[in-house]
N, C-alpha and C positions, 0 to 999 in steps of 0.2 A: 522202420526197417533197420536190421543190425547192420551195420557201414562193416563191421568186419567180417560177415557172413558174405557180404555183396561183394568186397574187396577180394573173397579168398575164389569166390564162384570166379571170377573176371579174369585169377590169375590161372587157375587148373586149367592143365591141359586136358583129360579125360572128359568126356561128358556127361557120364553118368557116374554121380556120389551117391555110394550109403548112405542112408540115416542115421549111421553111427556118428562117422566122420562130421555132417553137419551137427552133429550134439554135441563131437569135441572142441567145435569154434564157440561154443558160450561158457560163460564162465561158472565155477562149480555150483554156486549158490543159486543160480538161475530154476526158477521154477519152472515144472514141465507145462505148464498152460502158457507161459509166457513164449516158452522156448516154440509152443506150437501155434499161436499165437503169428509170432515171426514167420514160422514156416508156409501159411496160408496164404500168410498177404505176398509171398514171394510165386504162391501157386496162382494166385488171383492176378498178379502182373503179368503171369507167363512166363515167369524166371525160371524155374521148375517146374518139369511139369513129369508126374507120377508116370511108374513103368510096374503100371498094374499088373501083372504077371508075376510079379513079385510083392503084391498083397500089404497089408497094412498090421503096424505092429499090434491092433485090438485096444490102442488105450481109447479112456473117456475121450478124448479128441485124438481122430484116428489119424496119424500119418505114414507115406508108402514106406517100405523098409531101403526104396532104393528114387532116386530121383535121376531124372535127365536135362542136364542145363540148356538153357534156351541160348544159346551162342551167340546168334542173329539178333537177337533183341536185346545183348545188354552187347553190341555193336553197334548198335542203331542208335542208343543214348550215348555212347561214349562219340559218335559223329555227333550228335545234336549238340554237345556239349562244347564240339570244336567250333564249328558253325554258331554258336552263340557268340563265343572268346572273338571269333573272326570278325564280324561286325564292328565288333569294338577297336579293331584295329587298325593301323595304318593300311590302305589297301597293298600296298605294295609288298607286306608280310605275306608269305606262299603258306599255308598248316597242312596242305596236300598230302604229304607224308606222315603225319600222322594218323591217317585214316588203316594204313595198312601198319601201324606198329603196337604196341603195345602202350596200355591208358598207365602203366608206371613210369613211361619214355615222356611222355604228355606231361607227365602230374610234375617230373624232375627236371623239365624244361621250362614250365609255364612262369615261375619267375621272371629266371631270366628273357625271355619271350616280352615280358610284359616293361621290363628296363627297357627294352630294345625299342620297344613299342614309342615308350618317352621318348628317348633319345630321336629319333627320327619325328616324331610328331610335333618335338622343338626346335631341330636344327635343320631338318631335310636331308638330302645328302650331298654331302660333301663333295668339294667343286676339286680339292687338290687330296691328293693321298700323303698319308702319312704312316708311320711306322706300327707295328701291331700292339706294343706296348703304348703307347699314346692313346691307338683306338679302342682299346680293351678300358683302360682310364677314362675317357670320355662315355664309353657307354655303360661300364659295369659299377666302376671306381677301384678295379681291379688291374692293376697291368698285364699279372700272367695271366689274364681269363681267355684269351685268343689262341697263345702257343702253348700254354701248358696244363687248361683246364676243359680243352671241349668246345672252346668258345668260335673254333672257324670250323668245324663239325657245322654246329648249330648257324651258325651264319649261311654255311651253304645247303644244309636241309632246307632253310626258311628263303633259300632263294635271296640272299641279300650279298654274299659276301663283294663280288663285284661292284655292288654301288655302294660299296661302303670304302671302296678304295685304300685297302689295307694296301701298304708298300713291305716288300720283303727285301729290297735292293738296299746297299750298302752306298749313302751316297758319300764323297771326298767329306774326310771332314776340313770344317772350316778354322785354319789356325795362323797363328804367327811363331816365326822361328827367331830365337836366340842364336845368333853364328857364335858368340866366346861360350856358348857349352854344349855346341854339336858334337866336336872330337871328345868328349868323355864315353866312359862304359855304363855311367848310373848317369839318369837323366830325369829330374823332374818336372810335371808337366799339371799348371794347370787351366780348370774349364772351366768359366764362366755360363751362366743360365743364359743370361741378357745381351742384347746385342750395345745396348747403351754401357752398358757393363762392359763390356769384349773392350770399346773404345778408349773408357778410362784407362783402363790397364794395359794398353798397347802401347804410349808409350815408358811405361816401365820397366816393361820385362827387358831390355836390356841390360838395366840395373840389377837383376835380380839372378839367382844361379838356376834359373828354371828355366830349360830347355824348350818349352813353347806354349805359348797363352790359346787353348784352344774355345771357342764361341761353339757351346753346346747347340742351341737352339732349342731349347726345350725339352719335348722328346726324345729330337733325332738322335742324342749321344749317345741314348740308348744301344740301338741301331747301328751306328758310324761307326765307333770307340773300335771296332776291329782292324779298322784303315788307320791305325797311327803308326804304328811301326814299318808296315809297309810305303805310307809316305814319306817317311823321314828319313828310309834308309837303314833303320838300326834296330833291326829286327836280333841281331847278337847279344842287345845291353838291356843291362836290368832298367826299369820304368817305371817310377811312380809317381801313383794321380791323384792332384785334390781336387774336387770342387766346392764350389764358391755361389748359392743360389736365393729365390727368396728364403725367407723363415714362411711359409703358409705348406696348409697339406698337398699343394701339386710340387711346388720344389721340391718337397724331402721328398715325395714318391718317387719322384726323377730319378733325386742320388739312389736311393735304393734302390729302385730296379737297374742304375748302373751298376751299383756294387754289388749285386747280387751277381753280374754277368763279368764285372770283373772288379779287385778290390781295389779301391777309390776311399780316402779319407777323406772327411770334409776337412776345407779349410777353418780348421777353430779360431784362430784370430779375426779373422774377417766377419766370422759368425757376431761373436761376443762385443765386438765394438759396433757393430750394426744395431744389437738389443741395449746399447745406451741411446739410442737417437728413441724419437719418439715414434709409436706403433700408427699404422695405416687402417681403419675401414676400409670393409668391401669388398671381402672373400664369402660371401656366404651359400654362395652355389657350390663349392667346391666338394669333391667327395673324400672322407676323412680313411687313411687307411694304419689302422692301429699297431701293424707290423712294423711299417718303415718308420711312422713316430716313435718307436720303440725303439729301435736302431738309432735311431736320428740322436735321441735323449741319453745314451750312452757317452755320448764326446762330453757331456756336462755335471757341473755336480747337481747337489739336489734343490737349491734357492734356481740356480737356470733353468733346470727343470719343470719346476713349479709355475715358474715364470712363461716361460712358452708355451704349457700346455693355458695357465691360464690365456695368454696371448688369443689363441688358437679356438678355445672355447667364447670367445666374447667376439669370435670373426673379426678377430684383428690381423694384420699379418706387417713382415718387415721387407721391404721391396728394396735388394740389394743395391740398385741405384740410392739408397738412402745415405751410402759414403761418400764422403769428396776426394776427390783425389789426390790432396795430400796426405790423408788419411787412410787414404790404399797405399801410399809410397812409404810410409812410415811403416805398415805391418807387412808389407810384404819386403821390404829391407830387413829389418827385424824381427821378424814373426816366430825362428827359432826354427824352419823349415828342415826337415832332414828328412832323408830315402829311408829309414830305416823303421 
């Protein structure tokens, strides 16, 4: 049976098609026995079924000049169809709504539907809520898939969005402050991935002309990064941020989807003396997003480039606790830092 004959009956709204219009969905070269051929077996499923009143065009294989689509029966496969998908899934996925929308709504969900599926049939759900860019990365390998592609649409069609415990709340971020360069009007500020990292570098930043060592937490900074100027008081002065996270594809999504929300340069020095020490196994779950490596691969020339992606391809990664801390005091004393 033609999939684009069946495709085009499922989408028309009217119910009764021409024979014309059915002979414009084949293609020029198509023979007429072939063509009618098609058209029987779609009469013999009850897809079509003739509107005799309006008579038959006389060829050697006679068909009506006018057809009337069986509605109800290519509804009844398009549920069998859900109902198949459904078995297969986690029971706790709702497809209810699908039954009353359209099988092109189904066909452009069912991917995603099917991620979502893994994602819960390997983790279960989730005991603590987190941020929407986090969750969107955890289930898609997408950050904006939740706020900016549909993705809590679909979560609450499927009746999940609640036990998925997306957080939309802004919580305090977690920082330390510099008092010798609070009274300035340019303040730079930077945020660590790691919490083991946060503590290296806490006691440095007094040393240093950065205004406050903030402890991202992973995602959250995403999220958070709103609440710095309102903590600090200095919402009048200009602000700029590096961060500092692993080398593998969840850190650089971090930074990117921070800087895509607000602009954040990574710290290069910190980067670059990190990829002298030697590479870590044992990223190989992680999900690879070719955008933010692409950004990420900008701060470098083309030998560090090369070098990272190879890193990255062989599921290696660099885990920023891999500096010591005299070796943090040295490039963030000297690093060449500037607001500008």
């Amino acid at each position: 049976m033609d999939k684009k004959i069946l495709s085009y009956l499922k989408s028309r709204k009217n119910k009764e098609i021409p024979l014309m219009e059915l002979e414009s969905l084949v293609a020029g070269d198509t023979e007429y026995k072939d063509f009618a051929m098609q058209i029987k077996i779609l009469e013999e499923k009850d897809i079509l079924r003739p509107v005799k009143a309006h008579k038959t065009n006389l060829k050697t294989i006679p068909l009506y000049n006018t057809y009337r689509i069986n509605k109800t029966y290519l509804k009844d496969k398009f549920i069998d169809k859900i109902q198949i998908v459904k078995l297969q899934l986690h029971p706790s996925i709702d497809l209810k709504a699908y039954t009353s929308l359209k099988e092109k709504e189904w066909d452009r969900d069912l991917p995603y539907i099917k991620k979502i599926d893994k994602y819960i049939q390997k983790n279960g759900f989730p005991d603590q809520e987190v941020s929407s860019p986090e969750r969107s990365y955890q289930i898609i390998g997408d950050e904006k898939w939740i706020d900016e592609k549909g993705g809590r649409r679909l979560l609450e069609r499927l009746k999940l969005w609640e036990k998925l415990k997306v957080s939309y709340k802004n919580d305090p971020l977690m920082m330390a402050i510099n008092p010798n360069e609070i009274g300035k009007d340019v303040h730079m500020h930077m945020i660590v991935e790691n919490k083991a990292t946060f503590h290296m570098f806490l006691d440095l930043l007094h040393e240093t002309t950065f205004t406050s060592l903030i402890y991202g937490a992973g995602w959250k900074i995403v999220s958070n990064i709103v609440m710095l100027e309102k903590q600090l008081g200095l919402e009048g002065c200009y602000h700029k941020l590096f961060y500092f996270g692993d080398i593998d594809y969840e850190g650089i999504s971090i930074w990117n989807a921070l800087n895509e929300k607000r602009s954040t340069d990574i710290a290069v020095p910190f980067y670059k003396s990190l990829m002298n020490k030697p590479f870590t196994k044992g990223k190989e779950n992680q999900r690879r997003n070719e955008g933010a490596l692409n950004n990420f691969l900008e701060y470098f020339n083309d030998n560090e480039r090369k070098e990272i992606k190879t890193l990255l391809n062989s599921k290696g990664y660099y885990p920023q606790e891999g500096l010591k801390k005299e070796e943090i005091k040295a490039i963030w004393r000297n690093g060449g830092w500037t607001h500008l």
